[in-house]
DRENRONU-775198 format. One record per residue (C-alpha): x, y, z. Coordinates in steps of 0.1 Angstrom, whole numbers, plus 5000, padded with zeros to 4 digits. Last residue first. Layout:
<nuro xx="X" yy="Y" zz="Z"/>
...
END
This chain:
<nuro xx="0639" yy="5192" zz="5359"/>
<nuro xx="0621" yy="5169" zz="5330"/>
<nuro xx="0611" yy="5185" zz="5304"/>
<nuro xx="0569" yy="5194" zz="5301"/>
<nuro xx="0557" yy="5173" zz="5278"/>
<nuro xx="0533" yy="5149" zz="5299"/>
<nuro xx="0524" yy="5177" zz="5327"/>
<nuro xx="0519" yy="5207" zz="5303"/>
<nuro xx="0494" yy="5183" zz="5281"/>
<nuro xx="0474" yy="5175" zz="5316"/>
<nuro xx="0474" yy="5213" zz="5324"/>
<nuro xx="0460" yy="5219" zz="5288"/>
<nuro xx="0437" yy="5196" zz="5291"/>
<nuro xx="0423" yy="5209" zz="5323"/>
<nuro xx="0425" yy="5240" zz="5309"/>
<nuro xx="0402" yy="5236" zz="5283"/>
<nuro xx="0400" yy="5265" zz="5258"/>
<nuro xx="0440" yy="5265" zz="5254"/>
<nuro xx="0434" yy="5229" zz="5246"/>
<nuro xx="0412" yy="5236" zz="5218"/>
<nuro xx="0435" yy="5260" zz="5204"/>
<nuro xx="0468" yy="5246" zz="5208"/>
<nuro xx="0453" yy="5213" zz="5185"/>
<nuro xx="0438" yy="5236" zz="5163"/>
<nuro xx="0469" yy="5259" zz="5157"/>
<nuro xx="0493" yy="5222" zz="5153"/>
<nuro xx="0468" yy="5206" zz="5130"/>
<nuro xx="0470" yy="5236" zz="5104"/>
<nuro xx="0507" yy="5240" zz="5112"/>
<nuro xx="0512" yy="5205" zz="5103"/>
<nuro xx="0488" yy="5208" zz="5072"/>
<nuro xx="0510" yy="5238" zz="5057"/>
<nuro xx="0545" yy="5224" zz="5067"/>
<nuro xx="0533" yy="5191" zz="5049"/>
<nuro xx="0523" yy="5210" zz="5017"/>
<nuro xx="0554" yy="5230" zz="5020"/>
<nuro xx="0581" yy="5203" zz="5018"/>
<nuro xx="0562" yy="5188" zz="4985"/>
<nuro xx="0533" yy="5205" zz="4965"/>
<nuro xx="0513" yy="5233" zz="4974"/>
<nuro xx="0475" yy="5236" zz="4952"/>
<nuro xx="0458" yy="5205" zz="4971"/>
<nuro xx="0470" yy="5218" zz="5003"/>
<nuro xx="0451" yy="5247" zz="4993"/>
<nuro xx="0420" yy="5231" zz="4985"/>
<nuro xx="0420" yy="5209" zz="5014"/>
<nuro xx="0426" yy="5238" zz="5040"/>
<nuro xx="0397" yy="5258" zz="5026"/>
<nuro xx="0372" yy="5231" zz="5025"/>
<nuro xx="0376" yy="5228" zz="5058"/>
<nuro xx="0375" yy="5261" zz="5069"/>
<nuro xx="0340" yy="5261" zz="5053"/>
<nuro xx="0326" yy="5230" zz="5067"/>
<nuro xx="0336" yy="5242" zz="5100"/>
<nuro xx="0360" yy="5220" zz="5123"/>
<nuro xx="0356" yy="5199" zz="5153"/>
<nuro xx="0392" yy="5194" zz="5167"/>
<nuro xx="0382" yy="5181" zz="5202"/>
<nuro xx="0360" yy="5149" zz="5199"/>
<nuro xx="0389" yy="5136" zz="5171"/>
<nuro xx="0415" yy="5138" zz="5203"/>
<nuro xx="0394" yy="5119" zz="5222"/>
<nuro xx="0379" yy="5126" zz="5256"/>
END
């Protein structure tokens, strides 16, 4: 399963995150669209434990 497969999102909520990281500049636009990618990301996998078991296993710190 591919990353891509997993963040599927409206038509609407994307037009809504390009226009207003068209509108911040800088420092901010890139905080804006890495929390943007960082909510989907932890919500799809929070919807699929499996992956979210396999993302626990690969990040988790070592003991």
């Amino acid at each position: 399963m591919s990353l891509k497969s997993i963040i599927q999102l409206t038509e609407n909520l994307k037009s809504l995150y390009i226009k207003t990281a068209k509108n911040l500049k800088g420092s901010d636009r890139r905080q804006f669209m890495a929390s943007v990618v960082k909510e989907e990301i932890e919500t799809r996998i929070n919807r699929l434990p499996n992956l979210k078991k396999c993302f626990v296993e690969i990040f988790a710190k070592p003991a």
